[in-house]
C-alpha positions in Angstrom: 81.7 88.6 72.3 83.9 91.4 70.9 87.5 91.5 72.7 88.2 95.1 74.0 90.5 97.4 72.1 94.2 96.7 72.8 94.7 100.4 74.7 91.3 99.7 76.6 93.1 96.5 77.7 96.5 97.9 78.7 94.8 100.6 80.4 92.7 98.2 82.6 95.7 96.0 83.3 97.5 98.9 84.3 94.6 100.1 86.9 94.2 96.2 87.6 98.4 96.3 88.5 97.9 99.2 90.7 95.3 97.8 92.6 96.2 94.6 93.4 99.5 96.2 94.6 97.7 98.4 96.6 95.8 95.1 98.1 93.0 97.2 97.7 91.0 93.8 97.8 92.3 92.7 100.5 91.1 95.7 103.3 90.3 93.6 106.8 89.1 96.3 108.5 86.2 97.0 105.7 85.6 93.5 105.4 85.1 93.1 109.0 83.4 96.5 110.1 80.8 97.4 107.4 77.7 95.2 106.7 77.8 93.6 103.0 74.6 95.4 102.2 75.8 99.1 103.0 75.8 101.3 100.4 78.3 104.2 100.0 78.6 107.6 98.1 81.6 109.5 97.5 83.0 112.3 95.7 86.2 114.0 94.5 86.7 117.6 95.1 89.6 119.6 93.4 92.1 120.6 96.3 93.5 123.1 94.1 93.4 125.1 90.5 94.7 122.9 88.1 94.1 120.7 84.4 92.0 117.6 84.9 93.8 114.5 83.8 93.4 110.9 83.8 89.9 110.2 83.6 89.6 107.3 82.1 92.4 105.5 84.9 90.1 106.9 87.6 86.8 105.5 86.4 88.3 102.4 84.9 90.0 101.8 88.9 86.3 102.8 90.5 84.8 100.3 87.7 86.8 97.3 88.8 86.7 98.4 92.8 83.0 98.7 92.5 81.6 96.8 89.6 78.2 97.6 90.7 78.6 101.2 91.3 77.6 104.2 89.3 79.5 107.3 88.5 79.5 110.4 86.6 82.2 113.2 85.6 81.4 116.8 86.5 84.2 117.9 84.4 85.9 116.9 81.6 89.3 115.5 80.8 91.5 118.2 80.0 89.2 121.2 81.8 90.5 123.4 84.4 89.1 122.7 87.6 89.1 125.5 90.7 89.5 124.4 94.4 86.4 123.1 95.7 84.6 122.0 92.6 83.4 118.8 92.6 84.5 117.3 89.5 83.1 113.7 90.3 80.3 111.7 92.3 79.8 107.9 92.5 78.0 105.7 94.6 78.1 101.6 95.1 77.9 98.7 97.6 80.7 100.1 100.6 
């Protein structure tokens, strides 16, 4: 198996950092209130007019939250986004 480029690496230890900081493994009340087999959806909606940055953080975080998920970019890295465009949906186990 090929080893992931060394920026691909930093980046995911860098999201990987950020999340366990965050304990955002580690949520009792999610553990504890929704059933292992519920399935979620979620979006991101632009607040207000502005650049899209930081794509690849974003997915890479959602990637290692919810391995089994599925997402896709609305928008692109770098476009401008106006306030309520959707610029990403995803779905995976809640």
């Amino acid at each position: 198996m090929q080893s992931a480029p060394a920026a691909l690496d930093s980046l995911a230890s860098q999201v990987r950092r950020a999340l366990d900081e965050d304990r955002a493994f580690d949520d009792a009340t999610s553990q504890v209130v929704v059933p292992e087999e519920e399935r979620g959806a979620a979006r991101i909606v632009a607040k207000q007019e502005g650049v899209l940055a930081g794509l690849a953080y974003a997915g890479e975080a959602f990637s290692q939250c919810c391995p089994d998920g599925s997402f896709s970019w609305l928008a692109q890295e770098g476009d401008r986004v106006q306030p309520g465009q959707v610029i990403w949906k995803g779905s995976a186990s809640a």
